[in-house]
N, C-alpha and C positions, 0 to 999 in steps of 0.2 A: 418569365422564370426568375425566383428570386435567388440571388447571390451573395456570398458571405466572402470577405476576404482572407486568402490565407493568413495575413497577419496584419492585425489593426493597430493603431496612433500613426498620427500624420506625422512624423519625425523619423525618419528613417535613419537618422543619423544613432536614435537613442539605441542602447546596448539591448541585445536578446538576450545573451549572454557572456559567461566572465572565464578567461583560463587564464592560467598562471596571474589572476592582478590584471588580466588585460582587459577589456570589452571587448565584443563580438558585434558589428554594429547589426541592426534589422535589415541592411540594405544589403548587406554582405551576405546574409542569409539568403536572403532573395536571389544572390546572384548564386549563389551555392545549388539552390534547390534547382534552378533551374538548369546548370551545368551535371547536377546527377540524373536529373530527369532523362536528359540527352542519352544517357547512357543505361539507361532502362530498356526491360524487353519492349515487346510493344503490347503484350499480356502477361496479367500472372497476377500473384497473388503474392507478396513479400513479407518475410520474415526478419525483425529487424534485429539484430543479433548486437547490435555494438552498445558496450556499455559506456561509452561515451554522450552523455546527454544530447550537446549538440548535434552528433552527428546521427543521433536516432531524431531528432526532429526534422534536420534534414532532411533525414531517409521520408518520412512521413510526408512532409511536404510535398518532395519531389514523387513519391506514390499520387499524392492527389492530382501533381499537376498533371500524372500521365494517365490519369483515369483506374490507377488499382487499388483496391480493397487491404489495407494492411490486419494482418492476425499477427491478437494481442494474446495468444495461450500462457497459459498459467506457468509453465517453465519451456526449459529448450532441453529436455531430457532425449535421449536416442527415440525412447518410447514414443513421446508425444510426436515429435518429427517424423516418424514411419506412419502415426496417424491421420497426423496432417496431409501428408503427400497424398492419404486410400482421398481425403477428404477435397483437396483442391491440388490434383493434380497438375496444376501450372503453377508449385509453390516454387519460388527461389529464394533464397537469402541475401542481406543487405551486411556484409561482414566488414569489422574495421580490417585497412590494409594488415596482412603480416597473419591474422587472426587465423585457429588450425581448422581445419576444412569442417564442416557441418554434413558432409553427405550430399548436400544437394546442390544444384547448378546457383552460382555466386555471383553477385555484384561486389564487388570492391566500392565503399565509400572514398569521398575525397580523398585523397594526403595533403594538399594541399589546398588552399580559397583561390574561389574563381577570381579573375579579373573581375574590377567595377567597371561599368562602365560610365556609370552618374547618371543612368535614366531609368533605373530600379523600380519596375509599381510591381502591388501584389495582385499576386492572380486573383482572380474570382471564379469561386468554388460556387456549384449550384447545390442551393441550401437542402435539400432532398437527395444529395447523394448519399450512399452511403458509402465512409471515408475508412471504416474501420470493424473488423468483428473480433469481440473479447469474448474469449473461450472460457469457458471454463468447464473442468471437466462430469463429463455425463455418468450413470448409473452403471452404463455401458462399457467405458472406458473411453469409447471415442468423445471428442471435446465438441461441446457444444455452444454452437454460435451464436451473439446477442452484438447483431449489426447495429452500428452508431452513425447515425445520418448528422453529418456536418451541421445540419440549424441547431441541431439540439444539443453538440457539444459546444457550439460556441455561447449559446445562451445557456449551457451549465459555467461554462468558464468565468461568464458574464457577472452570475449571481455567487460564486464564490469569487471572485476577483472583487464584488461589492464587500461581501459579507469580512473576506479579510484585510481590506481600507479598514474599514469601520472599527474591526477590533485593533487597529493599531493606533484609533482615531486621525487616521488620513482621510482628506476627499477621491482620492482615488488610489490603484496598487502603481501604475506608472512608476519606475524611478527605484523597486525596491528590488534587493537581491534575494535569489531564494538558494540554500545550500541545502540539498537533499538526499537522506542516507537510502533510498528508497530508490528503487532500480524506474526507468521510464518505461518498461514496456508493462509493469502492472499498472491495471486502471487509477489504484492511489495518487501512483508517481506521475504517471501519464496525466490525470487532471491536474494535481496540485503542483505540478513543476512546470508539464511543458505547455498547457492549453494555456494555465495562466498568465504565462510569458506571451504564448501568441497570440491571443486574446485578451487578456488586463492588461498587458504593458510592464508586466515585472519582467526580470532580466536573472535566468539561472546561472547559478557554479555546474562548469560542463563537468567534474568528477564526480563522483559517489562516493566518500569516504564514509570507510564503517568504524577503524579502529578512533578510536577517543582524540588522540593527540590530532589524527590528520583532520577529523571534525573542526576539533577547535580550528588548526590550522586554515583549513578552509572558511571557517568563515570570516579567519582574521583579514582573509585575502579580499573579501566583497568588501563594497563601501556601507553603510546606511542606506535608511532604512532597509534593516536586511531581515529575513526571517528561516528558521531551520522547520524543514519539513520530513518529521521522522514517525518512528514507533514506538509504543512500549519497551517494545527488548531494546531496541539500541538507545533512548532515550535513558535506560537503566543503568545499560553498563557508562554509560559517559558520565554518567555522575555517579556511581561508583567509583571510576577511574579517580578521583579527584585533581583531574586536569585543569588548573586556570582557563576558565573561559572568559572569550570577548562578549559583550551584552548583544543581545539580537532585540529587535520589535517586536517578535510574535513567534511563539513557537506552536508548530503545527503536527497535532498527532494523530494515528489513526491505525485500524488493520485490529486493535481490541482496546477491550474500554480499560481506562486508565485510572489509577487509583489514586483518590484527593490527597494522599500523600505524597505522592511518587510527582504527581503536580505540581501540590505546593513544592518541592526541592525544588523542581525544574524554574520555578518560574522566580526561588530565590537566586540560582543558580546564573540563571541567564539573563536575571532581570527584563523578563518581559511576561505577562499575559501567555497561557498557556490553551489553547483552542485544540478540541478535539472536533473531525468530523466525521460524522456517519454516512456509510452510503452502500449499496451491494451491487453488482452487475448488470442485475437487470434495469435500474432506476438509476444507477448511476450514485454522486453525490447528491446525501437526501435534507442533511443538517449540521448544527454544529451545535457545543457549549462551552462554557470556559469551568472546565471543569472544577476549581477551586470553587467558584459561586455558588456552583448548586449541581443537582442531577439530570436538569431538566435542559432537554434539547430546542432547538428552533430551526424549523425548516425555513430554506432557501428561499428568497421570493415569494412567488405565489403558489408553492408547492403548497397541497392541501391533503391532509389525510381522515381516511373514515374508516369507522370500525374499533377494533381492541382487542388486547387479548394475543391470542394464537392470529387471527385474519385481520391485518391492516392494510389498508388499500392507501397508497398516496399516488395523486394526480395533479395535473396542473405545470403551469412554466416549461421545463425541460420534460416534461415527463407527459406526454400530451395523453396517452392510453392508461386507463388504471392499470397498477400494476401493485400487485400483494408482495409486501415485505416478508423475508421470509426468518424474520425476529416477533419475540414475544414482544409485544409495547405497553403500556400501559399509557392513553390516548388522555392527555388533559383539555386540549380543544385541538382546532384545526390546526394548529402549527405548533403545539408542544408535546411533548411526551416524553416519557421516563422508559428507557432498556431495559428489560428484564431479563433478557437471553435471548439464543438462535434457536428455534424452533425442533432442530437437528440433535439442540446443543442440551436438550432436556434431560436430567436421568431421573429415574422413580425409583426409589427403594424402600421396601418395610410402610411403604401409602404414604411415603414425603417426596415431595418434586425440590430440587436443585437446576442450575446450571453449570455446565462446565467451567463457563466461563466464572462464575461468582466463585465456584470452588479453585481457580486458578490466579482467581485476585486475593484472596487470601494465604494460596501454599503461597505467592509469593510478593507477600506482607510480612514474611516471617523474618526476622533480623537472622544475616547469614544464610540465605536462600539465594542463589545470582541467578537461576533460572528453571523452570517448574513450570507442569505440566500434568492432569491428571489425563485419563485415557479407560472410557469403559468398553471391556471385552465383549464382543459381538455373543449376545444368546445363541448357546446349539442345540438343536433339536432332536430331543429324548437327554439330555441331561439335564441331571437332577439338581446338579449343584448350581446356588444362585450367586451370578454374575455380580462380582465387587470390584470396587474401582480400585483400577493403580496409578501411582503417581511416579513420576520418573522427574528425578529433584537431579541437580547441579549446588552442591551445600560440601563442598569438603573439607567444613569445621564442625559439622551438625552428625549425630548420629542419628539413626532411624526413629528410637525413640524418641527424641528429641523433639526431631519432625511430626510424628504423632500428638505429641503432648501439649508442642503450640496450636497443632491446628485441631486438637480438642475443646481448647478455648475460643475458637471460631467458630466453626461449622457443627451442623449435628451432627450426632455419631453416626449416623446412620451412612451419611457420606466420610467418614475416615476411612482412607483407602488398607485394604487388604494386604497389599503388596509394596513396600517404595522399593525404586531400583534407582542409584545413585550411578550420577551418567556420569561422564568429563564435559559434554554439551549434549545441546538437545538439538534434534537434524532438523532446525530451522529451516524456512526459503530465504531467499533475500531480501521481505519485505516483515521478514521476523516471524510469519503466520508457521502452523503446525500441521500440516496436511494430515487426516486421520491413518490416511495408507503408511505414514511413516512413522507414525507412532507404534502402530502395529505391526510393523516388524522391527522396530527397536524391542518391542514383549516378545515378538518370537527368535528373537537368537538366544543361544545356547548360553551365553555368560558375555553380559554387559558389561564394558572395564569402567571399574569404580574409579573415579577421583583419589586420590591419595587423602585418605583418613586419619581421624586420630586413634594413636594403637590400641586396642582391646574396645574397638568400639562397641558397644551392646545392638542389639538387633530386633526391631521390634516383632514380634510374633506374625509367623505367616502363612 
């Protein structure tokens, strides 16, 4: 039987991770996960609820060491949680202490760290279990599961924990801090924060800060080499904010592609190289590029892809089954290729194809834009009238015209949306993405409250 340990480098002494300015050592983890473990049903299926970095890795650990499956669903809404239960009736929840009840039977994480007792080794996990299923949701409504067998997340960790040494030009990630605005229980934050710490040897910020100040804050708090692992929208507002920031190594982005503008700031900003990666649920993390250089991506390892177009298939490394990306690619050989859009993300109008996405890096391209979003209305059957897009902007120095006018010199008209509706925010998740269900009823309430305007704004035709 082959074996993977829950946490690799022979130093146990070195930090997993950072609170307050302090280290967390790896050994102390060790003693943690095994003291929650103790305290685990003897089945089930856990829910990791705490927004605590650390103590959601914990939670995770101490799942493997007892032999249970953790579910990584897409949020912790009432909804999905009454799904989950038709789904895996032996769910419990992992809540930080104090934390208000979730409805289902609870574990309390630590409040405080185990005793060490100085003979700390890590478990060993059998490389074929499976450690984790990342939900995401179905056609159905119920969430559907994409089980991750311990070999292959640790050999995905492996090859990004390579891949970002490299672009900080380090021999290896050992040693560096990662501050992430990005929650751990989505697959983003889940690879790029916690695997990479248990697996590369970086060492996370156990907080999530989103507003700008406690960002910088935070990262003032790690040591060197340190690197921020965020997204477009909050990458956005923090350098809008025009917060003094500390310099990092490597800023890590991800969740939608990111505009060579909005890059180059970040990477004046923070002075460091700016790395985007790609990846989707089923395959996991697929690639990366440094976005300033060029458009063109490179997958991990020996990850290999075949095909073009609408049908890519990538295999290989982590990903031992073909498995079809569910993005347009434009395939330059086996390990490069250029994003066109999500398959989903396609719209047709007047015999032109666009992307959402390309139409969403442009509304908000526009100077005086803070957040934006286009959203095409589902076709109904037997109406006549043809389906145009609306855009739901966050601008309350921009009038609707305005809006139109700059993004006439972008996109073809064909895609100028029909409709803007000027939000106060846009219902975000916490990893910045736009779920389509929530856009579509931000369009079906009765009156959307506008951002405070400027007076006698003009309104573009609608």
């Amino acid at each position: 039987m082959t074996v993977h340990a829950l946490i690799a480098g022979a130093d146990l002494a070195a930090p997993l991770a950072w609170r307050n300015g302090r280290p967390i050592s790896r050994a102390q983890y060790l003693a943690d996960v095994l003291a929650l473990a103790a305290q685990l049903p003897a089945h089930g299926s856990p829910l990791n609820l705490s927004g605590d970095r650390y103590r959601f890795a914990v939670g995770l650990g101490a799942a493997m060491v007892r032999g249970h499956i953790s579910l990584l669903p897409p949020n912790h809404t009432p909804d999905t949680i009454e799904r989950l239960q038709r789904q895996f009736p032996d769910l419990y929840a992992l809540a930080d202490p104090g934390a208000p009840p979730s409805g289902l039977p609870t574990v309390d994480h630590l409040a405080a760290h185990a005793p060490l007792n100085g003979t700390a080794t890590p478990a060993q996990i059998n490389a074929e279990r499976i450690v984790a299923q990342v939900l995401t949701s179905g056609s159905t409504g119920a969430p559907v599961p994409h089980p991750k067998p311990w070999a292959l997340l640790v050999a995905s960790a492996r090859a990004e924990a390579d891949r970002l040494a490299e672009s900080m030009g380090l021999r290896e990630l050992a040693g560096t801090a990662i501050v992430g605005t990005v929650p751990a229980q989505h697959m983003y934050g889940f690879e790029s924060t916690v695997l990479v710490a248990l697996i590369g040897g970086a060492a996370f910020e156990v907080e999530r800060p989103f507003y700008p100040a406690d960002i910088a804050a935070a990262l003032a708090r790690v040591p060197r080499p340190r690197m921020l692992v965020t997204t477009p929208f909050h990458l956005k507002l923090l350098l809008d904010a025009g917060v003094a920031l500390p310099p990092v190594d490597l800023t890590l982005c991800a969740t939608a592609p990111l505009s060579p503008q909005l890059a180059a700031r970040a990477e004046a900003a923070l002075d460091a190289p700016l790395v985007e990666i790609y990846g989707c649920t089923e395959a996991g993390q697929v690639a990366t590029r440094q976005t300033t250089v060029g458009p063109d991506w490179h997958t991990f390892g020996t990850l290999r892809l075949e095909g073009d177009g609408d049908r890519t298939i990538v295999d290989g490394g982590h990903v031992p089954q073909p498995t079809q990306l569910a993005d347009v690619l434009e395939v330059i050989d086996a390990q490069h290729f250029r994003l066109l859009g999500r398959s989903n993300d396609l719209v047709n109008i007047a015999g032109k194809r666009s992307s959402i996405g390309h139409l969403n890096y442009h509304l908000n391209a526009i100077d005086g834009v803070v957040d934006g979003a286009f959203w095409m209305p589902p076709e109904r059957a037997g109406d006549p009238e043809v389906v145009r897009l609306v855009a739901f902007v966050v601008a309350p120095q921009l009038s609707d015209s305005a809006i139109v006018a700059a993004l006439r010199q972008r996109v073809d008209a064909a895609f100028l949306p029909r409709r803007i509706v000027q939000v106060a925010s846009l219902p975000r998740d916490p990893t910045g993405k736009l779920p389509a269900e929530r856009l579509a009823a931000l369009a079906a309430a009765p009156s959307p409250l506008p951002l405070a305007a400027p007076a006698h704004r003009p309104h573009a035709a609608r």
